[in-house]
C-alpha positions as CSV (number, residue, x, y, z in Angstrom):
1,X,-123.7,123.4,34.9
2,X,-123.2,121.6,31.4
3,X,-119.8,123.1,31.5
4,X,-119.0,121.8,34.8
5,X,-120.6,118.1,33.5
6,X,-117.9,118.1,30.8
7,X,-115.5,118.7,32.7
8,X,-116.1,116.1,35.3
9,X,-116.1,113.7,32.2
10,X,-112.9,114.6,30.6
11,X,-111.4,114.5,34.2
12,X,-112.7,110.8,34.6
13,X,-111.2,110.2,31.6
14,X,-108.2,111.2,31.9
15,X,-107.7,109.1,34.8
16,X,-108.4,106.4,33.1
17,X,-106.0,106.5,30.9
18,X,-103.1,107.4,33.5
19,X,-104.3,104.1,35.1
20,X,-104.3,102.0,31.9
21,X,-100.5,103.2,31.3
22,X,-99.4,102.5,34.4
23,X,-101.0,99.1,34.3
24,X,-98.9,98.4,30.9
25,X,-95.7,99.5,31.7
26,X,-96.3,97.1,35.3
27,X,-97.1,94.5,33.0
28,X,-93.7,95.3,30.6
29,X,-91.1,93.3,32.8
30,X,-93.0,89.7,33.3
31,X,-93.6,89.8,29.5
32,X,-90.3,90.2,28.3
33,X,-86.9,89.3,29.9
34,X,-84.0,91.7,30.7
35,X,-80.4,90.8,29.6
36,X,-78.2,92.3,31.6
37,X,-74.8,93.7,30.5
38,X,-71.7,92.9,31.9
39,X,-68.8,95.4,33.2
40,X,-66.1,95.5,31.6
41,X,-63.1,98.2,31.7
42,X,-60.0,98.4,29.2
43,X,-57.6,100.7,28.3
44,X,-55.6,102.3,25.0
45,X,-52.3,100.4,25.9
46,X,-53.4,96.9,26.9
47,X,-55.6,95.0,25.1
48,X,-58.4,92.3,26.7
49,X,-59.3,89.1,25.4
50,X,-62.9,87.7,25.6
51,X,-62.8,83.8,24.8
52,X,-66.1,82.6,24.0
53,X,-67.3,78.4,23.4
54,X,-67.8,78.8,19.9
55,X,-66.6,80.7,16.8
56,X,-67.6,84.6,17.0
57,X,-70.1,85.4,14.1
58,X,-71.0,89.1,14.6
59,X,-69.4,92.2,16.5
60,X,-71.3,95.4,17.6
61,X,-69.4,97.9,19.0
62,X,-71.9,101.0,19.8
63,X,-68.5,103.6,19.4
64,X,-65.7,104.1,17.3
65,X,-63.9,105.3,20.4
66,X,-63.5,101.3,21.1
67,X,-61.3,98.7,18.5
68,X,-62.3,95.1,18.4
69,X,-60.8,92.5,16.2
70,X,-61.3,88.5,16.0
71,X,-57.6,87.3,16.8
72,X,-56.0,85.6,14.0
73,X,-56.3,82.4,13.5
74,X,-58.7,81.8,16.3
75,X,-62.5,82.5,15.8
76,X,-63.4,82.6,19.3
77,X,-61.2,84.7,20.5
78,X,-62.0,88.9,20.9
79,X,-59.4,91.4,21.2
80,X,-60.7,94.5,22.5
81,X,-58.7,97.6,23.0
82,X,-59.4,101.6,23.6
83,X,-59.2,103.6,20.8
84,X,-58.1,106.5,22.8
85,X,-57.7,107.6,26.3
86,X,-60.8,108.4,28.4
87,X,-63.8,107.5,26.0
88,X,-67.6,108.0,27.1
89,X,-68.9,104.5,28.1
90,X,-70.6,102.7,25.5
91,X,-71.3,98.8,24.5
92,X,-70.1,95.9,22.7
93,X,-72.4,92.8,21.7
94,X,-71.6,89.3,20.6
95,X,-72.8,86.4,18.7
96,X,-71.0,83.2,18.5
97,X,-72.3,80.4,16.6
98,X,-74.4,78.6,19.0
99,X,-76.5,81.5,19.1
100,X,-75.9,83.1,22.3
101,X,-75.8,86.8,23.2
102,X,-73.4,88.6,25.2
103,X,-73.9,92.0,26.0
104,X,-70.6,94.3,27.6
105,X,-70.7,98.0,29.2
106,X,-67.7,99.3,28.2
107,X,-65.5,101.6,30.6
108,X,-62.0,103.1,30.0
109,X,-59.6,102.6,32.8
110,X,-56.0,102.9,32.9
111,X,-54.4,99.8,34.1
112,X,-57.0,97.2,34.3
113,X,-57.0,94.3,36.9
114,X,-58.0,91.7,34.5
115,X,-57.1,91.4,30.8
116,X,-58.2,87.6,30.0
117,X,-62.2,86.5,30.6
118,X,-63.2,83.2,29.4
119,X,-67.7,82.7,28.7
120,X,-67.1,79.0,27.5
121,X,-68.8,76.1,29.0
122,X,-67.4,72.7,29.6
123,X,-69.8,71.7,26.6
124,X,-67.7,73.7,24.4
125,X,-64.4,72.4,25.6
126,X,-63.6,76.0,27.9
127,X,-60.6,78.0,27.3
128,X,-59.7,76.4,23.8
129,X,-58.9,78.7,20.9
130,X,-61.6,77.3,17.8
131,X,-58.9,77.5,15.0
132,X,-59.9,78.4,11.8
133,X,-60.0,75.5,8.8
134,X,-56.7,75.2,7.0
135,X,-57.4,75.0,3.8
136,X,-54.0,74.5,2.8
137,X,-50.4,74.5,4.7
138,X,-47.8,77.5,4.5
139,X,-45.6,76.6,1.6
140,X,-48.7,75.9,-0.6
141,X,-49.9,79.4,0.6
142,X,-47.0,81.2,-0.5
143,X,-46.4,79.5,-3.3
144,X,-50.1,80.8,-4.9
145,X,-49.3,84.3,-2.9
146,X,-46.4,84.4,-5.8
147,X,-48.7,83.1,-8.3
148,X,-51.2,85.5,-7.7
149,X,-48.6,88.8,-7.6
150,X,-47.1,87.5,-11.3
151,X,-50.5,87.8,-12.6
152,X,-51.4,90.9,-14.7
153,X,-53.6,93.7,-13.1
154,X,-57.6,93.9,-14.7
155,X,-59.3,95.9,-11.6
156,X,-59.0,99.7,-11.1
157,X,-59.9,100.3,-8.1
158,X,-58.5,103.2,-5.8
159,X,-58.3,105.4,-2.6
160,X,-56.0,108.2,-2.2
161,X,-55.0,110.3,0.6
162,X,-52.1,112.7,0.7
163,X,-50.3,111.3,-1.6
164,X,-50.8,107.5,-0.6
165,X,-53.2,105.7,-2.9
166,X,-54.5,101.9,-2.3
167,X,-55.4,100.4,-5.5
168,X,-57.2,96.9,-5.7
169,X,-55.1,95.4,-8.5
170,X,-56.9,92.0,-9.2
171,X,-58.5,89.6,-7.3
172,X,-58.8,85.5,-7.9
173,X,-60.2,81.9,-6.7
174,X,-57.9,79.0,-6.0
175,X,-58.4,76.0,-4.1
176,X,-61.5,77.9,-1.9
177,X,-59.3,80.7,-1.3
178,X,-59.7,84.0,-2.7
179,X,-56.7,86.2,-3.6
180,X,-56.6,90.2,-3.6
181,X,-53.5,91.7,-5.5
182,X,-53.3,95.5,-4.5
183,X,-51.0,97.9,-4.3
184,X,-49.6,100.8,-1.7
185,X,-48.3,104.0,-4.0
186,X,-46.4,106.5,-2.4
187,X,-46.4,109.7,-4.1
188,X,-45.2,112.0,-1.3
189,X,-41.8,112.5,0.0
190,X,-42.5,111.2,3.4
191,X,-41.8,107.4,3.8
192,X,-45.9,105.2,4.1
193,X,-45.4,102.5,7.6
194,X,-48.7,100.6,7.1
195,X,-49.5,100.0,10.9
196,X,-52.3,97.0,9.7
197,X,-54.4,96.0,6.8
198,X,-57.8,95.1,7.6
199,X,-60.9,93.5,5.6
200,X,-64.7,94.5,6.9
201,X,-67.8,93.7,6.1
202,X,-70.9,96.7,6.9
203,X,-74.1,97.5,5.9
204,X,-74.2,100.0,3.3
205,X,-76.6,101.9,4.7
206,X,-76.4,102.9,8.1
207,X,-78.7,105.6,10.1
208,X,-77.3,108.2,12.9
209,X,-78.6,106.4,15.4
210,X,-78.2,103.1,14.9
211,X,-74.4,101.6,15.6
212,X,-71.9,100.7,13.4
213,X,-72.5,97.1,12.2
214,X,-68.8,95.7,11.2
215,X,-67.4,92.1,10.9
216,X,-64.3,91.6,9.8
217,X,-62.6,89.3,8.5
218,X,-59.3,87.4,8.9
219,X,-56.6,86.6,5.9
220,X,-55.3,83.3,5.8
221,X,-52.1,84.6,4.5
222,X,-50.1,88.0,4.1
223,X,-47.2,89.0,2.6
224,X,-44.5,91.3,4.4
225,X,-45.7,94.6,4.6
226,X,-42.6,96.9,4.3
227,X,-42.3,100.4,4.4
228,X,-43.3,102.3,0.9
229,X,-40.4,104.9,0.4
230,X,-41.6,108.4,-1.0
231,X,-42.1,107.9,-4.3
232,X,-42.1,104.2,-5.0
233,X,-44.8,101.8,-4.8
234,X,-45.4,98.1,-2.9
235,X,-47.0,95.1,-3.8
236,X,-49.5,93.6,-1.4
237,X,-50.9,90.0,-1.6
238,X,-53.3,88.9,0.7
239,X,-55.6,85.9,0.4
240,X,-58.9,84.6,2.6
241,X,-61.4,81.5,2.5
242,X,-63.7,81.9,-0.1
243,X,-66.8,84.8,0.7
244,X,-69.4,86.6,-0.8
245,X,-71.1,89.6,-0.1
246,X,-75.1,90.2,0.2
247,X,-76.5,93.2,-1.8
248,X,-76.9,95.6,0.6
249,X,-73.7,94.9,2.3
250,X,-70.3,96.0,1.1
251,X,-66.4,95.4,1.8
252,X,-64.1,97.9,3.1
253,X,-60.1,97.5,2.9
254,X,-58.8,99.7,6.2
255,X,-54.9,100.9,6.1
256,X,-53.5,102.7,8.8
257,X,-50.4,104.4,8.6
258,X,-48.1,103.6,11.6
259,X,-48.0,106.5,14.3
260,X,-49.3,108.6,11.1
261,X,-52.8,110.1,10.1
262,X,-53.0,108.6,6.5
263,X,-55.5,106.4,6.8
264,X,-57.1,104.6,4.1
265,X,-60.7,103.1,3.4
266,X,-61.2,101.4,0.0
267,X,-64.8,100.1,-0.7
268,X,-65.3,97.9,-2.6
269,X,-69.2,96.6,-4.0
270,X,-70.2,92.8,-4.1
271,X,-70.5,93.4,-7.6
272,X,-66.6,93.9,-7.8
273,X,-65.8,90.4,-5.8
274,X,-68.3,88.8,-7.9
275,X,-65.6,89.9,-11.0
276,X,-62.9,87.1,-9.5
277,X,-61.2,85.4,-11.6
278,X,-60.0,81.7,-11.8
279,X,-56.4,81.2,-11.2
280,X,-54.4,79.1,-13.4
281,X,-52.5,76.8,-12.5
């Protein structure tokens, strides 16, 4: 009889605590609010535009199967493209600088219908590119570019990959610019096509299952990238506005070779950008 008692209790219990769960998770949806994700397909050979009202502060993309990059010279402006054909589906999330969220489920699709979306109001003057500050015009660009690549090397800074090494070279301050001086070596036979250079910004530490946290950013001028012949090295100046780097952040130089798998990541500490040097004038 006791046993049977016990039982009855632990029963009673148990339903209890069934109902209690259930009456949380009713309660879950009017205590917080669901963002919903929009659609949105694209494909490895075209690539889709997102124009938002205001400058794009932070990119998420939740695979590496998708490429995203901030067009140059426009900060509102997203150009998203398939890294290869027929990816899993997977997300992309945006911040622009008045703070809103926009949240995309990402599809692959071969030819898509629409390649240009606009998400700005009328407040923020819709379908205008929000051009970056010039800081200064294109002759007084170059003309520090030239400055910068006469100027004697002091970092030592390097990635190598058969045969192709990126070295950071020096890197300076002018006018709220900041100039890095590397260079492409090519130690192989094989002529190096650098595809595209680009400058990231990630966490440094970054857990299986979280996604890859990225921003990159975009050079306010570049020097002609020509093709390294085997053997020979290039020179490559590039400058940016004036940045920093938090502590438990770091910088990553990406070069891809041109319809080639040497591919490059050079990471750099914020200790090293914090070694800049004045530029003399």
């Amino acid at each position: 009889m006791k046993k049977v008692c016990v039982r009855l209790v632990m029963l009673a219990l148990l339903v209890l605590t069934v109902h209690a769960g259930f009456s949380q998770a009713a309660e879950f949806p009017s205590r917080f609010k669901v963002l919903k994700s929009q659609d949105l397909r694209i494909s490895h050979s075209k690539t889709t535009n997102l124009l938002f009202g205001f400058a794009i502060k932070s990119v998420d993309l939740g695979s590496g199967e998708v490429l995203a990059q901030i067009a140059k010279g426009a900060e509102n402006i997203l150009q998203v493209k398939a890294a290869r054909q027929n990816f899993s589906p997977t997300n992309l999330s945006v911040i622009t600088a008045d703070g809103r969220f926009f949240s995309f489920m990402l599809d692959y699709v071969e030819d898509p219908v629409v390649l240009n979306l606009s998400f700005a109001d009328e407040e923020a003057k819709s379908d205008r590119a929000v051009l970056q500050q010039v800081l200064l015009d294109e002759a007084a660009l170059d003309q520090i570019g030239k400055k910068v690549a006469a100027e004697a090397n002091f970092l030592h800074r390097s990635v190598g990959k058969q045969g192709i090494r990126l070295s950071l070279k020096g890197l300076y301050i002018c006018k709220k610019t900041m100039w890095f001086a590397m260079r492409i070596g090519n130690n192989s036979l094989i002529d190096y096509a650098p595809e595209n250079i680009r400058f990231f910004i990630r966490d440094k530490k970054r857990s299986k299952r979280t996604a890859v946290q990225e921003r990159e950013i975009t050079p306010i001028f570049m020097a002609d990238r020509s093709d390294v012949l085997g053997g020979e090295s290039n020179q490559l100046i590039m400058g940016f506005p004036a940045f920093t780097i938090p502590s438990d952040q770091q910088l990553v130089i990406r070069m891809a070779e041109k319809g080639g798998g040497r591919n490059l990541d050079l990471v750099l500490p914020p200790r090293t950008i914090l070694k800049a040097r004045l530029l003399p004038e």
